[in-house]
N, C-alpha and C positions, 0 to 999 in steps of 0.2 A: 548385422550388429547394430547396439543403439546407437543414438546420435555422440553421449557421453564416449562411447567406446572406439568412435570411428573417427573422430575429431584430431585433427593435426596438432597434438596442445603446443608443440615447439614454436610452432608459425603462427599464432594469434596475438603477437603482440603490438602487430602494425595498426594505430590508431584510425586510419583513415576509414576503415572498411570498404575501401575499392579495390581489394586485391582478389576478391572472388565475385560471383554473382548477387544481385538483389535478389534477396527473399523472406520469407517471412521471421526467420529465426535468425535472433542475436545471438553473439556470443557475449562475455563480458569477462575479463578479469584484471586482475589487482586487485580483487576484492578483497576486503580486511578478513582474514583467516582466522579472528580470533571470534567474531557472531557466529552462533548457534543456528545451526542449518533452519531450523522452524522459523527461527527471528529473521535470519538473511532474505527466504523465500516470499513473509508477508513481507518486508521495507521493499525489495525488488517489487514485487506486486502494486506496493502503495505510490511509488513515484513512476512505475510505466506507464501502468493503466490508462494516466490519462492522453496518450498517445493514441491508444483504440485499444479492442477488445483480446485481452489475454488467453490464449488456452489452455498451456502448463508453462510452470518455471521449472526447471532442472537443476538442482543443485546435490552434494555428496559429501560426503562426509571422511570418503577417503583420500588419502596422501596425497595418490597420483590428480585427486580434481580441487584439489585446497584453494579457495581465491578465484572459482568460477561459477560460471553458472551461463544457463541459456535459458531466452526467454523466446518463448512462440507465439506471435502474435497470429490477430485472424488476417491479416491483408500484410502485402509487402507494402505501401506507403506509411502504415501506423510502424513497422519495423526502420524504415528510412525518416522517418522523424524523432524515433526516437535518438538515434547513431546521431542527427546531428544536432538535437539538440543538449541533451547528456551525455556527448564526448566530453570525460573529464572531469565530469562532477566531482563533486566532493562527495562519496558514500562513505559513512563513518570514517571518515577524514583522513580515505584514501582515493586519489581520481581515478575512477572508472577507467576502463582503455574497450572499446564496444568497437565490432566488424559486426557484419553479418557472418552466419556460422557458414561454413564450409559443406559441411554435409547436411540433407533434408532430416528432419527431426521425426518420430516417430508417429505422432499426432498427422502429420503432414502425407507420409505415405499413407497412411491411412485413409484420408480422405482423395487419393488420385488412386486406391487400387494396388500400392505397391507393397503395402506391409507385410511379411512377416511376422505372426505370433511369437511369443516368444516367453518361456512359463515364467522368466524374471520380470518379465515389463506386466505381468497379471500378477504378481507379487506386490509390487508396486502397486500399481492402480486400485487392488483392493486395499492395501495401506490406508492409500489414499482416503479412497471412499468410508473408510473404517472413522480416521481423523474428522473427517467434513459430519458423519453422522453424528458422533460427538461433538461437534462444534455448535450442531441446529439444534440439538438438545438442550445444550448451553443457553442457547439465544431462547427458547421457549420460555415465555412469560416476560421477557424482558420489554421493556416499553420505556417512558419516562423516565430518564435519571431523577430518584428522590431529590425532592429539596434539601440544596445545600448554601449554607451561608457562609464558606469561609472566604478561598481568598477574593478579593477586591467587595467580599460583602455582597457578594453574587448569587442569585435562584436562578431553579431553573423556571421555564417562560410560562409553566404551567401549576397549580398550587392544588394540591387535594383536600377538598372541604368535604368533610364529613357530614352526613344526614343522617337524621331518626333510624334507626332500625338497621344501621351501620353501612348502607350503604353509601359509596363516594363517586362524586363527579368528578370535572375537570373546568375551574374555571381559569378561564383567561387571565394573564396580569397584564399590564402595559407593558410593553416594549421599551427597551431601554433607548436612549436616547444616541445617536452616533458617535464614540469615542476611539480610542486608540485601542482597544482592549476586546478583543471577541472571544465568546463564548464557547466552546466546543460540547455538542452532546451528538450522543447515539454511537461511541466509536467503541472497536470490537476488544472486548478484554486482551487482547494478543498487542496491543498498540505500546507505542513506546515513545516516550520524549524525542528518540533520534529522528523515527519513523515521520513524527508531525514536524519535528526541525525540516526536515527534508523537502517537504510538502509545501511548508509555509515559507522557510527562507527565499524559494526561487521567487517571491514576491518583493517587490521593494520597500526600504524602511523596514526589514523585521529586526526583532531585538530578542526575543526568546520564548517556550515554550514554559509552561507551567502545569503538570497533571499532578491531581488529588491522589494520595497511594490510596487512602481509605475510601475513596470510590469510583471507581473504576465506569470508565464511559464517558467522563469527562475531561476539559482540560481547558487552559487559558492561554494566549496568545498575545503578544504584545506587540505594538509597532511602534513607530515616531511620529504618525498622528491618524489624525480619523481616516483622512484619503488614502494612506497606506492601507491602513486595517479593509476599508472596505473595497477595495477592489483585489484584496485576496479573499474576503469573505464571495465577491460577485464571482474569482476565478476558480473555487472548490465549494463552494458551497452544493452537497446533495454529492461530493465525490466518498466515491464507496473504495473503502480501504482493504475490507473484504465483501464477496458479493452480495450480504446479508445486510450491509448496514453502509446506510447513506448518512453522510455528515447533515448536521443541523447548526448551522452558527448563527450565533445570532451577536447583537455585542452583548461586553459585559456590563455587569449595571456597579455602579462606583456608591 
């Protein structure tokens, strides 16, 4: 049976995660019941990642898994760093409760030899693959966020100058100067205010999240001064929210 189906759900509420073995698969719940399984899977995505490399998240949409989900990382240390240090977080502003999972995940037998196939988990996985192609599809041609001037009177780092015969380069602007205020470009249409709250707040001095609806890929970030801003710009800068797109900040220009 899968991991979802095999899983003790009565007995996962012990926060500590010492009541079973280390390994590479979390379990998690409390999770807010009320996010859409797509939006729950990329924010889980966006705030583990940076513990080490993911291989699926698990979440469902039925009654019996409401408020869970597991996540597979590639090594059991990236899984025990994650347990202690987002025991409790605030995810859409309910604390996590994270063990390591009880039972080996399917991902997992598979790579030791044990797995059984199983025509629902190929169901799945082509889902999957169905989603992800639609997604690169999406991303094809994307580059540059166009220049935009609204909040804080901000562009982006690059301007398109038009030439004779319609073709366009890419010239440089100056770099804005170190403030409280950074930039955010390159992030995946699926992004969300919560998702970059999530991201940004475990740095210190945040104050709040700002994304443009009318153009998507960007967004602004505030702190309570430059030293805050920039050593969460040094601690995510180039972190990929999905594995298609690495963040670019830069500051904001005032």
């Amino acid at each position: 049976m899968a991991l979802q189906e095999r899983e003790e759900m009565g007995d996962n509420n012990n926060s500590t995660g010492t009541d079973v073995s280390q390994n590479m698969t979390i379990y998690i719940n409390n999770l807010n019941e009320k996010i859409k399984i797509d939006e729950l899977k990329t924010s889980l995505h966006a705030v583990f990642s940076q513990f080490g490399k993911i291989l699926e998240i698990l979440a469902f949409k039925t009654l019996k898994h409401k408020g869970q989900a597991w996540v597979i990382f590639e090594d059991v240390q990236s899984a025990s760093n994650a347990i202690r240090q987002m025991q409790s977080f605030p995810f859409y502003d309910k604390p996590m409760r994270i063990q390591y999972a009880k039972t080996k995940s399917d991902i997992i037998a598979k790579a030791d030899g044990t797995f059984v196939p199983r025509e629902k988990r190929r169901r799945h996985e082509e889902k999957g693959k169905k989603k992800k192609d639609q997604h690169d599809a999406n991303q094809v041609g994307a580059g540059l966020t166009p220049a935009y001037g609204g909040a804080y009177g901000t562009t982006p780092s690059l301007l398109q100058i038009p030439y004779p015969g319609g073709v366009k380069s890419m010239v440089p602007e100056a770099p804005a100067p170190p403030n409280n205020i950074l930039f955010i470009q390159n992030l995946p249409n699926e992004t969300t205010p919560m998702m970059l709250q999530m991201l940004f707040q475990q740095y210190p001095g945040f104050k709040e999240v700002r994304m443009v609806e009318a153009k998507p890929g960007i967004a602004f970030v505030e702190y309570g001064d430059e030293m805050q801003s920039t050593g969460a710009m040094h601690g995510l800068q180039g972190f990929k929210i999905l594995q298609q797109n690495s963040m670019l900040i830069t500051y904001a220009k005032k």
